[in-house]
N, C-alpha and C positions, 0 to 999 in steps of 0.2 A: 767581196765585202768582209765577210770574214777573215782573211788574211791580214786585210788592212788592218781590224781591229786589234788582232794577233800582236801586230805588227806596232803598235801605238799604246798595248792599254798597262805596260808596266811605266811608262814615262804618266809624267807629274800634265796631264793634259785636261785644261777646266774646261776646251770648246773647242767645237767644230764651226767654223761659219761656212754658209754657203746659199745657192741663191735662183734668183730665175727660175721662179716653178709656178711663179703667181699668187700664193696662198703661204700664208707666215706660217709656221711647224715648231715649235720649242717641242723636245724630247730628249731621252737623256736612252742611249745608246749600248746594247752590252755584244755587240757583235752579231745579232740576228734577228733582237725585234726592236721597234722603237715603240713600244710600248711600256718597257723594262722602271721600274722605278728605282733602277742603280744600273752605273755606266757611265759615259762619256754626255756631256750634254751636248748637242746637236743643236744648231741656230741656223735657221730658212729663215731668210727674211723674205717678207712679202713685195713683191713689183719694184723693187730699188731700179730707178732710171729707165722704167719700162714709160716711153712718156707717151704713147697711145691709149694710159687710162689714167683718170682724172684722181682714181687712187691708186697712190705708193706710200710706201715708208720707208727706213733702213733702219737699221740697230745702230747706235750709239754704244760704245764701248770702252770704258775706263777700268784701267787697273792702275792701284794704288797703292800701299803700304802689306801687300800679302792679297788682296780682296778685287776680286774683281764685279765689277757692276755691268752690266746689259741695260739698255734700253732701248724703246722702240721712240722714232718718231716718224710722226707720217699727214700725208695732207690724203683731201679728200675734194682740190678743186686743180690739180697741178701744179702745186704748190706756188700758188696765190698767197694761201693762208698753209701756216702749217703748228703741230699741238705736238704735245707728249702724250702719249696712251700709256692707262694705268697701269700697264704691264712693266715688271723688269724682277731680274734674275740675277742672282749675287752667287758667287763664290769663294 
């Protein structure tokens, strides 16, 4: 892991996505904790396409004129119904 970061953190990099772990994670990453409040932001999205639970979400993600936006949306009937959650993260 470290290497990687090494390996990534002088390039112009606003996000990591990734996924399948069950539980949504926003962190921002400096090569050995993800606890760090400077670093790489880091995005886990929670249950994307896991459809054996009635809840999922995925991130929504738009870049536009320099800025980028994050969001979260997600159901909580398998997507029957589905909402935006008051979470989102700009760059």
């Amino acid at each position: 892991m470290q290497a990687f970061h090494k390996a990534i953190k002088d390039y112009n990099i606003v996000g990591i996505f990734y996924g399948h772990t069950h539980a949504r994670s926003v962190f921002q990453w400096d090569g050995r904790s993800t606890k760090d409040n400077a670093g790489i932001r880091v995005f886990n999205t929670d249950n994307a396409s896991h459809f054996a639970s009635d809840a999922q979400a995925f991130f929504y993600v738009e870049s536009r004129g320099g800025k980028l936006l994050v969001r979260e949306y997600q159901t909580k009937d398998r997507w029957q119904t589905g909402f935006w959650t008051p979470m989102s993260w700009s760059a």
